[in-house]
Biopython code that builds the backbone (N, CA, C, O; Angstrom):
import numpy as np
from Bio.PDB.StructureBuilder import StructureBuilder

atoms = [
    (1, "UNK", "N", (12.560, -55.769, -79.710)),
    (1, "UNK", "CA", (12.793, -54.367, -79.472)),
    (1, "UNK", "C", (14.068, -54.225, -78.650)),
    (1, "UNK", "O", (14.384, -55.166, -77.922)),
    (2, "UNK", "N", (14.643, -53.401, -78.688)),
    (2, "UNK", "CA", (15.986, -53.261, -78.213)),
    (2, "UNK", "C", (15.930, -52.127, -76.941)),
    (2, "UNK", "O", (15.213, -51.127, -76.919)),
    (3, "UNK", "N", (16.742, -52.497, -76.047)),
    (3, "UNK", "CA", (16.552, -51.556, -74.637)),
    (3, "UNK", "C", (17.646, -51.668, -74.007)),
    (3, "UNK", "O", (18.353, -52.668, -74.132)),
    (4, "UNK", "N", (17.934, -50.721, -73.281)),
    (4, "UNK", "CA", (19.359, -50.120, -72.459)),
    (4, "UNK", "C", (18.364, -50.579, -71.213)),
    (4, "UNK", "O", (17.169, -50.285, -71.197)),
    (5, "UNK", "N", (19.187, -51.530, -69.915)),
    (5, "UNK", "CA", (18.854, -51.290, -68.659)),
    (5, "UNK", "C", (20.205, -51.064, -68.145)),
    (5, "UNK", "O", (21.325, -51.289, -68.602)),
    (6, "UNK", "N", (19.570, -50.324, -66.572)),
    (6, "UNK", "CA", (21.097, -50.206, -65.846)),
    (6, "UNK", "C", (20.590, -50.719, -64.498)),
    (6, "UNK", "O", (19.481, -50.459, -64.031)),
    (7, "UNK", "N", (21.636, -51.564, -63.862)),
    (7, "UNK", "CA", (21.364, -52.586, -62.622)),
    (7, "UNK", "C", (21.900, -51.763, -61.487)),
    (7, "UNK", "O", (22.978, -51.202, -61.683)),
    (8, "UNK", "N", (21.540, -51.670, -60.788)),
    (8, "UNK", "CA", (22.519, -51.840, -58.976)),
    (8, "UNK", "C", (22.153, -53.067, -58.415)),
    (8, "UNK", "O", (21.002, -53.503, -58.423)),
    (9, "UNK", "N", (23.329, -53.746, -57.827)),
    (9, "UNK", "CA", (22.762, -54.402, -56.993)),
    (9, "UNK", "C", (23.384, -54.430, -55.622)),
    (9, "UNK", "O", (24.572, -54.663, -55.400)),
    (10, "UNK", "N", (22.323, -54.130, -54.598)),
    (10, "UNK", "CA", (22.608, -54.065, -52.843)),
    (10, "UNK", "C", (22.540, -54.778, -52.365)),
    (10, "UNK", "O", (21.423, -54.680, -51.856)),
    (11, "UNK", "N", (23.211, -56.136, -51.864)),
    (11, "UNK", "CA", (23.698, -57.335, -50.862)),
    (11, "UNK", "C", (23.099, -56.471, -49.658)),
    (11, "UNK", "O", (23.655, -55.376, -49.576)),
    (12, "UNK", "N", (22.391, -56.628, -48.981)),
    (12, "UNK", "CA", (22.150, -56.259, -47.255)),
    (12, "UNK", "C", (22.943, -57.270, -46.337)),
    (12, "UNK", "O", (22.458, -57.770, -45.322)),
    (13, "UNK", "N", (24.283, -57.527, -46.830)),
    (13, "UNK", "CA", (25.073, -58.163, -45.172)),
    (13, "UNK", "C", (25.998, -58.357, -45.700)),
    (13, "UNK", "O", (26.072, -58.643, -46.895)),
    (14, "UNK", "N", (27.054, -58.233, -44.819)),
    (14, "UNK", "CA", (28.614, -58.223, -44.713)),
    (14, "UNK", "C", (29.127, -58.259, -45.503)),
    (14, "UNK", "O", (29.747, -57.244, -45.820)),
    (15, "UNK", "N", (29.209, -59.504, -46.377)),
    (15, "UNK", "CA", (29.788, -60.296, -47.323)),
    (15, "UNK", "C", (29.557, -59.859, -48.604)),
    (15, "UNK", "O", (30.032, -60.385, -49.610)),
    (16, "UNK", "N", (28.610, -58.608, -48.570)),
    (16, "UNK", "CA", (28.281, -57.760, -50.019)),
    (16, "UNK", "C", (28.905, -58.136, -51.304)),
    (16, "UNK", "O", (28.241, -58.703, -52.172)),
    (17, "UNK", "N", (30.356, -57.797, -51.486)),
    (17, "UNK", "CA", (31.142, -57.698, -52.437)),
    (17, "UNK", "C", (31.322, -59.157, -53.397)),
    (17, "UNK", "O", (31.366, -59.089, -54.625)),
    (18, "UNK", "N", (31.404, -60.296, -52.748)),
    (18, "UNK", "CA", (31.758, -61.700, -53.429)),
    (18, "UNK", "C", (30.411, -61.476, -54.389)),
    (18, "UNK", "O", (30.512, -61.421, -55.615)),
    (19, "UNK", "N", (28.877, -61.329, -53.541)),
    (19, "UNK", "CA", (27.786, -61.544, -53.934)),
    (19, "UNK", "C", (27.580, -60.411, -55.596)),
    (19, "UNK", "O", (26.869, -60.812, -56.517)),
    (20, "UNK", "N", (28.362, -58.994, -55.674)),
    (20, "UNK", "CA", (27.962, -58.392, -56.515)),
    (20, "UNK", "C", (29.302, -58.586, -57.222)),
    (20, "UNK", "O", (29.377, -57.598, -57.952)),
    (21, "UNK", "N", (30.273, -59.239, -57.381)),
    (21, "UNK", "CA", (31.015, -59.819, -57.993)),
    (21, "UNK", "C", (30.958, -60.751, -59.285)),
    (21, "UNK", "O", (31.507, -60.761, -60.386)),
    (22, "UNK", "N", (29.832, -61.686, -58.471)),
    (22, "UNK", "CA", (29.947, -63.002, -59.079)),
    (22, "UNK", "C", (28.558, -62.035, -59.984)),
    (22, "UNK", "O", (28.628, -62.321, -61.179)),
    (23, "UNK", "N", (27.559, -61.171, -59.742)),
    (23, "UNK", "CA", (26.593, -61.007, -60.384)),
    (23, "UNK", "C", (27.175, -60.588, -61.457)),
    (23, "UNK", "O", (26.902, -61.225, -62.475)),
    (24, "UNK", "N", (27.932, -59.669, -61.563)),
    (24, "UNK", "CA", (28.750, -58.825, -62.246)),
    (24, "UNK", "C", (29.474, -59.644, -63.600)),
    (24, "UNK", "O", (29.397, -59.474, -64.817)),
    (25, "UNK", "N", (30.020, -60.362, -62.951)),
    (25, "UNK", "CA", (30.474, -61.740, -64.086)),
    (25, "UNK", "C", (30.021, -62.240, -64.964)),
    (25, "UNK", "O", (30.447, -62.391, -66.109)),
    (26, "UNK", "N", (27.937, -62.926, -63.878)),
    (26, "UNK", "CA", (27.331, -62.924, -65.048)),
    (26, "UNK", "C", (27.404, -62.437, -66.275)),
    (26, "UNK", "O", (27.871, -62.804, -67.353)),
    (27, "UNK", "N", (26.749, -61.392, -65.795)),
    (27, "UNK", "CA", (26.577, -60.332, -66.903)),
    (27, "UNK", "C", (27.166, -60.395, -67.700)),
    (27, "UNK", "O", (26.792, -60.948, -68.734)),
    (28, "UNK", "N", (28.301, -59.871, -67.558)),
    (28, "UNK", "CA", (29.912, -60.122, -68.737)),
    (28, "UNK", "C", (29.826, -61.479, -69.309)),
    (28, "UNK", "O", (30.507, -61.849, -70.265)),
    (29, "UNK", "N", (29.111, -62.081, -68.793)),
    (29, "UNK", "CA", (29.479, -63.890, -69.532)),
    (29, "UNK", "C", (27.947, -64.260, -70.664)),
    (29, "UNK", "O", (27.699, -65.326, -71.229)),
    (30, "UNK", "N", (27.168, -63.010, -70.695)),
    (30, "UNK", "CA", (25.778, -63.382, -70.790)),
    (30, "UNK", "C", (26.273, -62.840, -72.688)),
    (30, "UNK", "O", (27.372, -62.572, -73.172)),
    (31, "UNK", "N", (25.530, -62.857, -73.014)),
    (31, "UNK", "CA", (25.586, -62.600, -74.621)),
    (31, "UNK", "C", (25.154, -61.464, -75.031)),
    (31, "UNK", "O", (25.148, -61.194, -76.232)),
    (32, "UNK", "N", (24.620, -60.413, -73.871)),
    (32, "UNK", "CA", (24.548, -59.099, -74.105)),
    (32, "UNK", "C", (25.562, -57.711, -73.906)),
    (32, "UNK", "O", (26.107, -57.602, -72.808)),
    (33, "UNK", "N", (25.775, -56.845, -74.757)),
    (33, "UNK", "CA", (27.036, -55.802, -74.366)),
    (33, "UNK", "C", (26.615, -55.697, -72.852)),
    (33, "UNK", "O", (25.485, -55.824, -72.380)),
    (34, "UNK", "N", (28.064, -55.377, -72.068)),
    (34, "UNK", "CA", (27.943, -54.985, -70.642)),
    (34, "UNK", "C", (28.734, -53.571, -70.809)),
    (34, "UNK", "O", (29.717, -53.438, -71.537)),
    (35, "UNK", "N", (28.174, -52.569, -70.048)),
    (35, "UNK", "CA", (29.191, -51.936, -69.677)),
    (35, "UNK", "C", (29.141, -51.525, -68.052)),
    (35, "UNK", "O", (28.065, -51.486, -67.457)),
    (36, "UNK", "N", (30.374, -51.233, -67.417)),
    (36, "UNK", "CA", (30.147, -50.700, -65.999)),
    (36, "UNK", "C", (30.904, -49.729, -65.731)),
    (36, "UNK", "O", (31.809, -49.483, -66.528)),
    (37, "UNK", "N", (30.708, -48.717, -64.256)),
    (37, "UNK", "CA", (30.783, -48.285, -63.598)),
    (37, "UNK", "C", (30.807, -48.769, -62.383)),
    (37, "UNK", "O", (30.317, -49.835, -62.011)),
    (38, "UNK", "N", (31.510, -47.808, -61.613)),
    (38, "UNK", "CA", (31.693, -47.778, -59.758)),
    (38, "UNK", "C", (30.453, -47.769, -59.040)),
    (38, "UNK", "O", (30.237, -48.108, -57.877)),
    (39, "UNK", "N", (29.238, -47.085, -60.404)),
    (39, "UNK", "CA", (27.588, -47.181, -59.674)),
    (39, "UNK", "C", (26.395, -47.810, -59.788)),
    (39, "UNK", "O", (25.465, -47.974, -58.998)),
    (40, "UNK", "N", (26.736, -48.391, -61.799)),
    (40, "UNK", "CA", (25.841, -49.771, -61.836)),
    (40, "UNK", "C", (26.281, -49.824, -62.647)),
    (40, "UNK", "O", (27.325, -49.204, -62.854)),
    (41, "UNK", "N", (25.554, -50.811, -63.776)),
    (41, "UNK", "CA", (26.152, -51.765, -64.539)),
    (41, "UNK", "C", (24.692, -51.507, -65.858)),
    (41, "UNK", "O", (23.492, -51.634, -65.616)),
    (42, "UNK", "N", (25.300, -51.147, -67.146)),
    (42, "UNK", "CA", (24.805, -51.353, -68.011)),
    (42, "UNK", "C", (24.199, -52.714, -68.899)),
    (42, "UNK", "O", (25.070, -53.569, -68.743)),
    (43, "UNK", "N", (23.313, -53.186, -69.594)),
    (43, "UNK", "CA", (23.113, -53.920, -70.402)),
    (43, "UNK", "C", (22.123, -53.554, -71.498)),
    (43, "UNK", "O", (21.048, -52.959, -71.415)),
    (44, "UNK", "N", (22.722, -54.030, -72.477)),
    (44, "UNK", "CA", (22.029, -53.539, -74.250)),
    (44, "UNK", "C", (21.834, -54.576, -74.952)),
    (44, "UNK", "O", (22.722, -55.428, -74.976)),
    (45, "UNK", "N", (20.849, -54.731, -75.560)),
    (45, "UNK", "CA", (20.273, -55.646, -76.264)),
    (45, "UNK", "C", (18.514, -55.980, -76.423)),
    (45, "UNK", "O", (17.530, -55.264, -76.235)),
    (46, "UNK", "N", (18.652, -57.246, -76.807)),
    (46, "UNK", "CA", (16.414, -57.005, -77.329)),
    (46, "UNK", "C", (16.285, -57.367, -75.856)),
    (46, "UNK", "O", (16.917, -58.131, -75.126)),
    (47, "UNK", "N", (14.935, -56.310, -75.620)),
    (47, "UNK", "CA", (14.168, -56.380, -74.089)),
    (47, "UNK", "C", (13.948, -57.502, -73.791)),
    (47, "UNK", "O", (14.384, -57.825, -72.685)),
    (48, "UNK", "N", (13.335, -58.390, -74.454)),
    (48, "UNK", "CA", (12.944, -59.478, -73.638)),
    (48, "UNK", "C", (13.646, -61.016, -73.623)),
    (48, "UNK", "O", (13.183, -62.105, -73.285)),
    (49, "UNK", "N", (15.221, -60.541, -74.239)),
    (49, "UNK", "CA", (15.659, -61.979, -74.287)),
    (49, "UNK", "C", (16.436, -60.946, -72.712)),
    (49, "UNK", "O", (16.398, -61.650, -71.703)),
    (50, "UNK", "N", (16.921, -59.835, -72.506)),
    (50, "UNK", "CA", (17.621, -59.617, -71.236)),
    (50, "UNK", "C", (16.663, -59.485, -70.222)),
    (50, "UNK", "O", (17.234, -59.401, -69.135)),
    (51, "UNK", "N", (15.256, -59.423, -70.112)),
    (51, "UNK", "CA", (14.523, -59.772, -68.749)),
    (51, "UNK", "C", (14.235, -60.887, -68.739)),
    (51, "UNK", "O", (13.606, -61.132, -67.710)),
    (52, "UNK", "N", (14.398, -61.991, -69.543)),
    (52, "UNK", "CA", (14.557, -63.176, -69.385)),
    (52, "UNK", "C", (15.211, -63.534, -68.383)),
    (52, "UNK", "O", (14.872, -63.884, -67.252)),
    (53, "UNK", "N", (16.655, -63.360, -69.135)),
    (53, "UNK", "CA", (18.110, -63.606, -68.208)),
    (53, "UNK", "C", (18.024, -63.189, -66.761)),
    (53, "UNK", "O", (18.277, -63.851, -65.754)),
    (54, "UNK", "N", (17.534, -61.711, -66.905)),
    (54, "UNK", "CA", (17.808, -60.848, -65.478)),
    (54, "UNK", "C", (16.760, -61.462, -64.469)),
    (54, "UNK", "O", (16.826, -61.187, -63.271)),
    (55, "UNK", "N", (15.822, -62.275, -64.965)),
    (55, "UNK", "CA", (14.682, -63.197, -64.133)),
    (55, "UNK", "C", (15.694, -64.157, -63.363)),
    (55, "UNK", "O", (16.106, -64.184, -62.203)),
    (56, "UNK", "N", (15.928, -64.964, -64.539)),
    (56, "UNK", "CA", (16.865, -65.855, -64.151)),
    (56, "UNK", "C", (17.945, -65.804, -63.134)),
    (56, "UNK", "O", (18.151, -66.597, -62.215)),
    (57, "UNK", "N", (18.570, -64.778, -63.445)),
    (57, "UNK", "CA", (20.281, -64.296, -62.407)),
    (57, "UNK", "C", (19.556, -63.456, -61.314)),
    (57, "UNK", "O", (20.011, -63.615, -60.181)),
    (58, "UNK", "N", (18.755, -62.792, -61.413)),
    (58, "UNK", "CA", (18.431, -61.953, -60.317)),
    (58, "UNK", "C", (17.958, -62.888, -59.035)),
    (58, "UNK", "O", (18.146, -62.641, -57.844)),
    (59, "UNK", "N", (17.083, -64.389, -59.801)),
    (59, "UNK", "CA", (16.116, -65.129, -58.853)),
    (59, "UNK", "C", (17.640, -65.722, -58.212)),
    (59, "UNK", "O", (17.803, -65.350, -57.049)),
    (60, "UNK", "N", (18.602, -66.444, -58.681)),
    (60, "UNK", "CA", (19.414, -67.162, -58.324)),
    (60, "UNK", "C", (19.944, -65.856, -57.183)),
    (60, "UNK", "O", (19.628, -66.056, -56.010)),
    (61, "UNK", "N", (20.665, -64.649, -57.467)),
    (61, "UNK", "CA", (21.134, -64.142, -56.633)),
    (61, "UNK", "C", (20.077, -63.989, -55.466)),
    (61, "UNK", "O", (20.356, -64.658, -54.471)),
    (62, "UNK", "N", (19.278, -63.473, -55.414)),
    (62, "UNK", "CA", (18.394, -63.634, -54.105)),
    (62, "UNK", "C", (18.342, -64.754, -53.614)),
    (62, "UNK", "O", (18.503, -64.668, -52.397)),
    (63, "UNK", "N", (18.137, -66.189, -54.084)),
    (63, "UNK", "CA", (18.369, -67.333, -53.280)),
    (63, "UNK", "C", (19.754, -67.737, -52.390)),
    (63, "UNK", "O", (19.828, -68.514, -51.438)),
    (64, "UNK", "N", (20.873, -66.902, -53.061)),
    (64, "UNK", "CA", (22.019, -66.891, -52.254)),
    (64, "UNK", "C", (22.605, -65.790, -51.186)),
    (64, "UNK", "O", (23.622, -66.012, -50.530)),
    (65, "UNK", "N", (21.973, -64.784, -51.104)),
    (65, "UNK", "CA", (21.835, -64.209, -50.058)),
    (65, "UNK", "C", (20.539, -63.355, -49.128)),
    (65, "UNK", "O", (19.405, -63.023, -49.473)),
    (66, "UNK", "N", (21.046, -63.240, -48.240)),
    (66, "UNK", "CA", (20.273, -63.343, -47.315)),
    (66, "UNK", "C", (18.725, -61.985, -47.143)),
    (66, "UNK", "O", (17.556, -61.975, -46.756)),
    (67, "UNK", "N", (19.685, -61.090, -47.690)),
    (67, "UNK", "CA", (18.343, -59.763, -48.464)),
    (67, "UNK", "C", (19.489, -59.017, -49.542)),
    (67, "UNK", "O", (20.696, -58.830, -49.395)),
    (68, "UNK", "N", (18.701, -58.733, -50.510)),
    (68, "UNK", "CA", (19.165, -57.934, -51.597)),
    (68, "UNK", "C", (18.342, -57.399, -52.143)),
    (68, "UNK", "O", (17.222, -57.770, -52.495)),
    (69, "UNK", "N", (19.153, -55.983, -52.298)),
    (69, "UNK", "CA", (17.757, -54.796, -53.364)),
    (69, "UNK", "C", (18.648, -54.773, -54.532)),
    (69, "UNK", "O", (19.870, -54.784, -54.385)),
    (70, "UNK", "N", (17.931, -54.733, -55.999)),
    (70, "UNK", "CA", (18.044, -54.456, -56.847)),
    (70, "UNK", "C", (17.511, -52.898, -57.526)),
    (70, "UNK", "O", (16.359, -52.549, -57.270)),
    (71, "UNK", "N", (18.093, -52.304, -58.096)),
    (71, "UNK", "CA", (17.421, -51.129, -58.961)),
    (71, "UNK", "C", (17.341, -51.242, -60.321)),
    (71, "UNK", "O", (18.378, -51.266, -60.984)),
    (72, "UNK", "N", (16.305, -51.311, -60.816)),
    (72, "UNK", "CA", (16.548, -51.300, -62.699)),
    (72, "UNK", "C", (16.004, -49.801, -63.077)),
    (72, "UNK", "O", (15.080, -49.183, -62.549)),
    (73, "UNK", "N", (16.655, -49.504, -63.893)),
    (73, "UNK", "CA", (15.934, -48.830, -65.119)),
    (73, "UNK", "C", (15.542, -49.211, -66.156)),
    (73, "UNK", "O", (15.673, -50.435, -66.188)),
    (74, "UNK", "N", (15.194, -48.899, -66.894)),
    (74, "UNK", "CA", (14.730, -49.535, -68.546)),
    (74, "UNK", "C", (14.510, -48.381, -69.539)),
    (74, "UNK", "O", (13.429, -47.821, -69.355)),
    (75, "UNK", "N", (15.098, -47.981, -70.339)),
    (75, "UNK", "CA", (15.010, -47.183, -71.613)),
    (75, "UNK", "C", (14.850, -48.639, -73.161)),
    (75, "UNK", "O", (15.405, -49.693, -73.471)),
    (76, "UNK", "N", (13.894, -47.872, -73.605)),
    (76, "UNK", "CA", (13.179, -48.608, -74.924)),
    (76, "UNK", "C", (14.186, -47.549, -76.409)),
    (76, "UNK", "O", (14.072, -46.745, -77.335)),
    (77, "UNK", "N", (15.209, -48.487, -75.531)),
    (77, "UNK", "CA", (16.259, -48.010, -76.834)),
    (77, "UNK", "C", (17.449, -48.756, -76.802)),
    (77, "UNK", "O", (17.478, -49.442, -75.780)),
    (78, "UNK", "N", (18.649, -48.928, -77.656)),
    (78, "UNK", "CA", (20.477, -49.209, -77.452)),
    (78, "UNK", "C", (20.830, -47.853, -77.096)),
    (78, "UNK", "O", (20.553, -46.993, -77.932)),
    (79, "UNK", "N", (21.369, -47.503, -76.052)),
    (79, "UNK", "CA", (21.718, -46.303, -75.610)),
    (79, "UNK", "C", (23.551, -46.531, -75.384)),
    (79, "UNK", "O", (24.203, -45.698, -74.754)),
    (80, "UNK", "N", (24.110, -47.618, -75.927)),
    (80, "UNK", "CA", (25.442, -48.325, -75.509)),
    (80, "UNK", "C", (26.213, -46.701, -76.320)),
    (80, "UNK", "O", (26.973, -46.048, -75.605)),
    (81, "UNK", "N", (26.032, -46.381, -77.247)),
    (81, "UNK", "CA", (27.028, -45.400, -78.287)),
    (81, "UNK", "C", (26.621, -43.904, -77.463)),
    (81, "UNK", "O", (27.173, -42.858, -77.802)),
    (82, "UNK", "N", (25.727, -43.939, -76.494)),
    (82, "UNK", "CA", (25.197, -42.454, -76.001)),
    (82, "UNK", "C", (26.432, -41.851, -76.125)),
    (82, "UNK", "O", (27.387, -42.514, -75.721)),
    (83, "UNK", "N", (26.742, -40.291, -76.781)),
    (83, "UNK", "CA", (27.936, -39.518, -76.499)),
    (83, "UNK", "C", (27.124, -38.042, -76.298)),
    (83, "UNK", "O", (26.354, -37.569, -77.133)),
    (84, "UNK", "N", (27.462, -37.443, -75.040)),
    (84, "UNK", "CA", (26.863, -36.095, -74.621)),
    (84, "UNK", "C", (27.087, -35.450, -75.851)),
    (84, "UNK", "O", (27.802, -35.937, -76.726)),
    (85, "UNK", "N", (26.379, -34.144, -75.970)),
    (85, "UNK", "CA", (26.536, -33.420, -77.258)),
    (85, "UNK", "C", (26.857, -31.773, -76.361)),
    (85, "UNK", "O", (26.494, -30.735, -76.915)),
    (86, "UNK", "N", (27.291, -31.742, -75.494)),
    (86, "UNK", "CA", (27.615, -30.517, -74.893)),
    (86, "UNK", "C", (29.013, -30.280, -74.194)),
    (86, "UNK", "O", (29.268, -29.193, -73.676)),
]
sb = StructureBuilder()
sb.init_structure("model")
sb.init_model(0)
sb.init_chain("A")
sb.init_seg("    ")
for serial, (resi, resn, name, xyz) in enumerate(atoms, 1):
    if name == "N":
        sb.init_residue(resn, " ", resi, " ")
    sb.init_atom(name, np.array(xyz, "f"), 0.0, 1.0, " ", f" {name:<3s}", serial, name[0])
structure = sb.get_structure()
């Protein structure tokens, strides 16, 4: 099944930026469309090969810093082509 999530991710200490950098990269390096923004970060593709991944990268990023919040959404759709109609 195919699904649009959108990420934030919040580093809680100093050094924030390297940490949502390198996450960021992931992403882009992962085999699913990315798209971003200044406020989170899109990903499109089948649901459960990207909560796979996001298990994976999310567990690693929390092991490298010291507290981090994540936000997901999840829409049970490809929402990558969304174009407002107004």
């Amino acid at each position: 099944m195919k699904a649009s999530i959108e990420l934030t991710m919040s580093p809680l200490q100093d050094d924030y930026e390297q940490h949502i950098i390198k996450f960021i990269k992931t992403l882009r390096d992962s085999e699913f469309q990315v798209l971003e923004n200044p406020l989170a970060t899109q990903i499109y593709g089948d649901f459960t090969a990207m909560m796979s991944f996001l298990t994976k990268e999310m567990a690693k990023s929390m092991e490298e810093t010291k507290a981090v919040l994540f936000y997901m959404k999840v829409v049970k759709t490809d929402r990558h082509d969304y174009e407002p109609f107004f």
